[in-house]
C-alpha positions as CSV (number, residue, x, y, z in Angstrom):
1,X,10.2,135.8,118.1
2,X,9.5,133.3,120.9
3,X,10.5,134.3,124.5
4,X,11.3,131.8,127.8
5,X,12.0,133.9,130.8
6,X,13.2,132.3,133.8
7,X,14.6,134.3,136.8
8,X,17.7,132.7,139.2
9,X,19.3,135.1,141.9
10,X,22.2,134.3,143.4
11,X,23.7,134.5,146.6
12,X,21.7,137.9,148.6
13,X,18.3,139.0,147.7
14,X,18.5,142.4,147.1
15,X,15.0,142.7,146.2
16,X,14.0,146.4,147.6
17,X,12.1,146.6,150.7
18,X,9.8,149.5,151.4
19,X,11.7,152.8,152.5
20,X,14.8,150.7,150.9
21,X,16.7,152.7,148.1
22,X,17.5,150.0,145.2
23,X,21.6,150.2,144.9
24,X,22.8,151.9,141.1
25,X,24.3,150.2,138.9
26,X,28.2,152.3,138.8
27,X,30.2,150.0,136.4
28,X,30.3,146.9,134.6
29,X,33.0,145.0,135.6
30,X,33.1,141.8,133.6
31,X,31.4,140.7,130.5
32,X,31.7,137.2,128.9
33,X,30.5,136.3,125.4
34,X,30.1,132.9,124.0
35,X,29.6,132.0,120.8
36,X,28.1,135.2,119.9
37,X,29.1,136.9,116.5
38,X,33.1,137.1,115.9
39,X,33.7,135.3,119.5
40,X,33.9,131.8,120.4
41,X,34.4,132.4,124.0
42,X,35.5,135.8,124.9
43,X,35.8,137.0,128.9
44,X,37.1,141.0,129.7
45,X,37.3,142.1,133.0
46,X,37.0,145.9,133.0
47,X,37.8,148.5,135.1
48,X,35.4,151.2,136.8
49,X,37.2,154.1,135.3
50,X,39.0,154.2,131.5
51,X,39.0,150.8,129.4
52,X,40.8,151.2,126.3
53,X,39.7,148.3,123.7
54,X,42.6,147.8,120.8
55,X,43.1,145.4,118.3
56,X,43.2,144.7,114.3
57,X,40.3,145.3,112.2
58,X,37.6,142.3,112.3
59,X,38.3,141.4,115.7
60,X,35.4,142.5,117.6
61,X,35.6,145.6,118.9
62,X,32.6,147.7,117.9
63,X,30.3,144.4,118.8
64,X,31.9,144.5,122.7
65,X,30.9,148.4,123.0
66,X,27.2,148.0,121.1
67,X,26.6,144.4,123.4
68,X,27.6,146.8,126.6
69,X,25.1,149.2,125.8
70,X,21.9,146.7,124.7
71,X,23.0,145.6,128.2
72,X,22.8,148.5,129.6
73,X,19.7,149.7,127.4
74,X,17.9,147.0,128.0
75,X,14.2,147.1,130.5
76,X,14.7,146.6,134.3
77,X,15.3,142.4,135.2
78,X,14.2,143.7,138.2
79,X,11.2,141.9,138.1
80,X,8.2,141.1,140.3
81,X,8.6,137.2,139.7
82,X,9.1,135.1,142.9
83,X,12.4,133.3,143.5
84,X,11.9,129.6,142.5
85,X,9.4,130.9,140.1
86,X,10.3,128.8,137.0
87,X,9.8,130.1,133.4
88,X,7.6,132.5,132.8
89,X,7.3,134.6,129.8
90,X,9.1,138.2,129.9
91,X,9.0,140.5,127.6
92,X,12.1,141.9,129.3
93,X,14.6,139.3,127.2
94,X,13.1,140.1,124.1
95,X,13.9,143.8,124.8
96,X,17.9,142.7,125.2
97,X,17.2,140.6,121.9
98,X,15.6,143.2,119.9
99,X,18.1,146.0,120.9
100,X,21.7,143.5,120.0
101,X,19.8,143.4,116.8
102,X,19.0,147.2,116.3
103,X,22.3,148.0,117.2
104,X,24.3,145.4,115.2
105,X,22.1,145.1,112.5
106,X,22.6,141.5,110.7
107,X,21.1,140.3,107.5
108,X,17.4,140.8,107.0
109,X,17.5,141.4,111.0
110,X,17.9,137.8,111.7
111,X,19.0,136.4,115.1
112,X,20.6,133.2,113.9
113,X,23.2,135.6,112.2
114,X,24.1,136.0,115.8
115,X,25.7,132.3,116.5
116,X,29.4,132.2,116.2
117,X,30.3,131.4,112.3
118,X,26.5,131.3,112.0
119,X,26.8,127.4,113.5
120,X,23.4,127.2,115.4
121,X,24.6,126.4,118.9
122,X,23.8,127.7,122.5
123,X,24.8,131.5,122.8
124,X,25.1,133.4,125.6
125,X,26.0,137.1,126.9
126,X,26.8,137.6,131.0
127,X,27.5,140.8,132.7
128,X,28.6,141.5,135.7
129,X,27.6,145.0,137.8
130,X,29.8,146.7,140.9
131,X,26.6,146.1,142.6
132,X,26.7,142.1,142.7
133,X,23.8,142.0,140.2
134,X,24.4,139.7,136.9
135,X,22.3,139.0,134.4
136,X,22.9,136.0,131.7
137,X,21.1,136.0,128.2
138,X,20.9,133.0,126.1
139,X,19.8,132.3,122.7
140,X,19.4,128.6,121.3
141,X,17.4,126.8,118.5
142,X,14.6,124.6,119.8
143,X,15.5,121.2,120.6
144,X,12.0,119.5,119.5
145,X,10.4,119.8,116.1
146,X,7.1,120.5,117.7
147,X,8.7,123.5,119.2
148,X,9.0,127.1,117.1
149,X,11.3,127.2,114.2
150,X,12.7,130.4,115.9
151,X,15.6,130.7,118.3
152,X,14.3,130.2,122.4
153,X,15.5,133.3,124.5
154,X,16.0,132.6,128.6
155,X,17.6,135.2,130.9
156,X,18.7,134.1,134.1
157,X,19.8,136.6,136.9
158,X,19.3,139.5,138.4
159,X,20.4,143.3,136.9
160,X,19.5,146.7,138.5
161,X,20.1,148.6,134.8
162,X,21.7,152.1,134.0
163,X,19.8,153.5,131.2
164,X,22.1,157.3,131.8
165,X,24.6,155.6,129.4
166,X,25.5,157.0,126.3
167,X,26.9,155.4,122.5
168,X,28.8,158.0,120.4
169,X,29.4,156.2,116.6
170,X,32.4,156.6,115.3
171,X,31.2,158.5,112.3
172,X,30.9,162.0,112.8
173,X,27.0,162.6,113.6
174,X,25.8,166.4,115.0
175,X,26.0,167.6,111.1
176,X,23.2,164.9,110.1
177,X,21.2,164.6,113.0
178,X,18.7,167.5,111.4
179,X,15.3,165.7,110.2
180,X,16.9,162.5,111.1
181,X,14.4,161.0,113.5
182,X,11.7,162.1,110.7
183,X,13.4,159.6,108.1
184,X,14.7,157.3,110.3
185,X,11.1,156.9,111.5
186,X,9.5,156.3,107.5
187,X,12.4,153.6,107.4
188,X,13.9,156.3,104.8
189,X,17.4,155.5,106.4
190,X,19.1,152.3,107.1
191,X,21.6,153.4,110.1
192,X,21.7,151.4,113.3
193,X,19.4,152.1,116.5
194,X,22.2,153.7,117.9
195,X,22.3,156.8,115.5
196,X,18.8,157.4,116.3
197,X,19.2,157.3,120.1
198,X,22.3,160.2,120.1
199,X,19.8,162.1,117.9
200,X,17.0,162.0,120.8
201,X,19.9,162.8,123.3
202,X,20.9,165.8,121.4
203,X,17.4,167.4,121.2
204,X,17.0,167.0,124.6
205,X,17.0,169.8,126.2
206,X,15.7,169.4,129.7
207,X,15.6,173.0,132.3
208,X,18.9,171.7,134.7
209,X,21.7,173.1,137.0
210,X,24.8,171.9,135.6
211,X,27.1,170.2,138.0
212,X,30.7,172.4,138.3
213,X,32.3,169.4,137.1
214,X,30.3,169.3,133.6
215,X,30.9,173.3,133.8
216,X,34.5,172.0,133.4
217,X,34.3,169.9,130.7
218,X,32.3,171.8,128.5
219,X,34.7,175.0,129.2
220,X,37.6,172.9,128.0
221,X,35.8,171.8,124.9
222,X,34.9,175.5,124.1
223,X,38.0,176.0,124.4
224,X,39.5,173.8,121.3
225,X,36.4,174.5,119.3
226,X,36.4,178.4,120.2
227,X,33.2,178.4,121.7
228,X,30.1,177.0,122.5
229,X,27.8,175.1,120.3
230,X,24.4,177.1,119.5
231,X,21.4,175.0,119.0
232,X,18.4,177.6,117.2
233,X,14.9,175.5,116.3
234,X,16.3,172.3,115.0
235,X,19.5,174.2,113.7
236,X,22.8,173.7,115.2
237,X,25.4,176.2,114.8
238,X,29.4,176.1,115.9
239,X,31.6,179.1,116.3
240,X,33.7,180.3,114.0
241,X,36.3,183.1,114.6
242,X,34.3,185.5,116.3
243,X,30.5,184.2,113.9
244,X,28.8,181.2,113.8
245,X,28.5,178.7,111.0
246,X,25.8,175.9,110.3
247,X,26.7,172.3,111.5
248,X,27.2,171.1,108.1
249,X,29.5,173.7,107.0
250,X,32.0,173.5,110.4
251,X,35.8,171.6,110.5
252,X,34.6,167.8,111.4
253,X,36.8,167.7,114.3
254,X,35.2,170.1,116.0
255,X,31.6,168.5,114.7
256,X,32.5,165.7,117.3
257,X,33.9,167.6,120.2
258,X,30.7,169.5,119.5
259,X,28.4,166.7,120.0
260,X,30.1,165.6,123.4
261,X,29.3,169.1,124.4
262,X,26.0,169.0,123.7
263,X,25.2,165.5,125.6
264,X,27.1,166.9,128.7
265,X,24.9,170.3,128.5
266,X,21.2,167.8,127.9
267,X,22.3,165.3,130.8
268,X,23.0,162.5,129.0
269,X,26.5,162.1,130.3
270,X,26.4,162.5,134.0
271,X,28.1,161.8,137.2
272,X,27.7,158.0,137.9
273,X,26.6,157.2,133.8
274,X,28.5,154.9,131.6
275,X,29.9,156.6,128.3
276,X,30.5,153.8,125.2
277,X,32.7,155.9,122.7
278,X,33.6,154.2,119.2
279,X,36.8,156.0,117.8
280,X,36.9,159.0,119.1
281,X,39.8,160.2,116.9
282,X,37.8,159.8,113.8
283,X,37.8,162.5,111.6
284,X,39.7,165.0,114.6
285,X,43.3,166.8,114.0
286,X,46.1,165.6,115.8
287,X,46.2,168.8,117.7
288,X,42.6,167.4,119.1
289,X,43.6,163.9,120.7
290,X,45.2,165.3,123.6
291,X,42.3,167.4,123.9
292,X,39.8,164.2,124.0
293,X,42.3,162.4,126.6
294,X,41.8,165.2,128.5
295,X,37.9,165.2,128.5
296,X,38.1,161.8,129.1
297,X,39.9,162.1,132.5
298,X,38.2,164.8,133.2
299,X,34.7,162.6,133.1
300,X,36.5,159.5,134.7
301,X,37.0,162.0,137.6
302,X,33.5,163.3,137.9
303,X,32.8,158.9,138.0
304,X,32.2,158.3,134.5
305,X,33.0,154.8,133.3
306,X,34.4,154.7,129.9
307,X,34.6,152.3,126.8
308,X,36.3,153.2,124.0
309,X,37.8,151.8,120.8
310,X,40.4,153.2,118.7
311,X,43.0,152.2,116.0
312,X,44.8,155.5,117.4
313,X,48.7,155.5,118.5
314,X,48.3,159.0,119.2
315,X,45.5,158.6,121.8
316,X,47.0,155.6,123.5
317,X,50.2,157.2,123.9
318,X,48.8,160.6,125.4
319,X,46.6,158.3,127.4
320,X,49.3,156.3,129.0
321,X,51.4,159.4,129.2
322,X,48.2,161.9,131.3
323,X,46.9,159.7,133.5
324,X,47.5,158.6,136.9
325,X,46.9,155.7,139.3
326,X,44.0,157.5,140.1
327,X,42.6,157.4,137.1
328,X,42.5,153.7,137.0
329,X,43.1,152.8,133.2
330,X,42.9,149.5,131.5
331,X,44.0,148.2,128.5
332,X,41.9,145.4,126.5
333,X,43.9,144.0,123.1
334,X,41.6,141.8,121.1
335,X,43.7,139.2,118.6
336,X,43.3,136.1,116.7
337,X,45.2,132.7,118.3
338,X,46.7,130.5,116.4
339,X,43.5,129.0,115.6
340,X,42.0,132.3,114.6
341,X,39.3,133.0,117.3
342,X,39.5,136.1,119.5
343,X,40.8,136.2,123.1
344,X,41.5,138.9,125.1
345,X,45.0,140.8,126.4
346,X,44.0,143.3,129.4
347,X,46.6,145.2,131.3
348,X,46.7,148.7,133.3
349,X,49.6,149.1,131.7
350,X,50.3,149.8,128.0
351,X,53.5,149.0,127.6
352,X,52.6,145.0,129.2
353,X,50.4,144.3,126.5
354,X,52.3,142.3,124.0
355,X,49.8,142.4,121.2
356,X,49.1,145.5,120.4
357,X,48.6,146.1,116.9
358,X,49.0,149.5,116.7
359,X,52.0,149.4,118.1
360,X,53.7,146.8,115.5
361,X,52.6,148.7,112.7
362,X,54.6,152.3,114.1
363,X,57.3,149.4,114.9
364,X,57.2,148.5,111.1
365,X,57.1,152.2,110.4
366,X,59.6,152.9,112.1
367,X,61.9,150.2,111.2
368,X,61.1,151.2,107.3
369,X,62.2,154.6,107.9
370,X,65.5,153.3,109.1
371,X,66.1,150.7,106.6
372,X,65.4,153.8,104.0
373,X,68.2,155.9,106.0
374,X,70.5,153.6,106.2
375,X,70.2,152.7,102.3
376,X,70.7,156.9,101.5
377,X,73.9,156.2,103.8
378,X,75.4,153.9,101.7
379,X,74.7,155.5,98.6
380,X,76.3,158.7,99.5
């Protein structure tokens, strides 16, 4: 992998000055994606506390969350190179590179799987922080012959990263994660980087006062699980009415609620972090949505920005229905156009977004289940 660095700030230089505390990075509030993967040219604006991202399978979602979090993952482009500099070589790109690979994993780990409908044309990824900062990746095939067979990487921009962020799969995890750095390390495994990094988060176990707000949260989640989540050795153990049972053998649902638990109690989800959440209703009882909504409020108001995808009518609704304009929700729907590349709905309100998928198919449901009473009518 070849790497071109070249560094271009725009408008203020907020390069720190001695006794000068460098601003954090709070949200991200805009992220643009051309063609990269499923999207042509793809723009969201999101906002600083919930973002809900909707839309029919195959349009996208999972890549927006994982491209968030290489963003977010990535090293410091805080660099020591002077303004004006030209290119230089960075090692910093190749770390945003290497993780949108890890993460996404594409064929034989090859970046030109990358390009939109694998056509081998400038890409690009830009994110915009709360702070001002932006950082622009790009990824293009050489021009010249001479040059190297492999894709050129430039970043241009400057971004102040939040590494407390935090990517919960949507597969149920905490019953696995025993052993698995062992054989994820031999290359005995084939997940993505992202199932590795949850597992390090979970062993963590770092001495810590617990804010009264996290207090809060894990209360309510020991609550709908009855009880806290043990972790013995390597061994993790849920409660079970009035016992405790071995990870593997507890109700998935609470396997989940478990594991957000767990990240709260290690300091992996914080005041001020970035929580990336892929399905959280997977595998949970209904019972358990409004539970989740809940949290997730909960850690909006402690100044947790959230990303989350979800196929879930349930969730939505409960969402739209708890919170408040002080919650600040948004609504992202991802669909095809006409011409069958992805754009982007966003709303704060649910019931403005006109294609929502979910919604059409409980509209079908619900017009089936009519059409059937209507036909027992006439038969009678």
């Amino acid at each position: 992998m070849s790497e071109k660095g070249g560094t271009e700030l725009e408008g203020q230089d907020q390069r720190e000055l001695p006794g000068q505390k460098q601003p954090e990075l709070r949200t991200i509030d805009k992220l643009r994606l051309e063609n990269f993967t499923a999207f042509k040219d793809l723009t969201m604006e999101f906002s600083p506390g919930i973002n809900a991202i909707i839309g029919e399978n195959a349009t996208g979602k999972t890549h927006v969350l994982k491209v968030l979090y290489a963003v977010l993952q990535a090293d410091d482009y805080d660099s020591e190179i002077e303004e004006d500099s030209g290119d230089q070589d960075i090692d910093m790109d190749q770390s945003f590179w290497d993780r949108v690979i890890a993460y996404l994993q594409p064929s034989a780990k090859l970046l030109s799987r990358l390009f939109h409908k694998h056509k081998l044309d400038l890409t690009s990824i830009t994110a915009h922080a709360s702070t001002g900062d932006h950082i622009k990746h790009y990824l293009g095939y050489p021009v010249s012959e001479s040059e190297s067979e492999l894709p050129a990487e430039v970043y241009k921009g400057r971004w102040i990263n939040n590494k407390q962020s935090c990517f919960i799969p949507a597969n149920e995890f905490l019953s696995h994660v025993k052993d698995f750095i062992a054989a994820y390390t031999k290359k005995q495994l084939t997940f993505d980087e992202t199932y590795m990094e949850i597992t390090q988060k979970i062993y963590e176990r770092p001495e810590r006062t617990l804010d009264n707000d996290i207090v809060d949260i894990i209360k309510h989640i020991e609550n709908a699980i009855g009880g806290r989540a043990l972790m013995e050795e390597d061994d993790i153990y849920l409660p079970s009415h009035g016992t405790k049972v071995e990870i593997s053998m507890a109700p998935l649902g609470h396997c989940k609620l478990a594991m957000l638990q767990l990240l709260l109690a290690n300091g992996a989800i914080t005041p001020n972090s970035i929580l990336l959440w892929d399905e959280p209703e997977a595998g949970l009882n209904p019972k358990l949505v409004g539970t989740v909504v809940d949290i997730m409020l909960m850690l909006q108001r402690m100044g947790v920005q959230i990303f989350f995808a979800t196929h879930d009518y349930t969730l939505l609704s409960w969402l739209d229905l708890l919170s408040t304009k002080e919650h600040d929700v948004k609504y992202h729907a991802l669909y095809r156009d006409d011409e069958g590349e992805i754009r982007c709905e966003s709303s704060n309100s649910l019931s403005e977004i006109k294609q929502n998928a979910i919604l059409d198919v409980y509209q079908e449901l619900y017009n089936a289940e009519l059409n059937r009473a209507k036909d027992s009518l006439k038969n009678d």
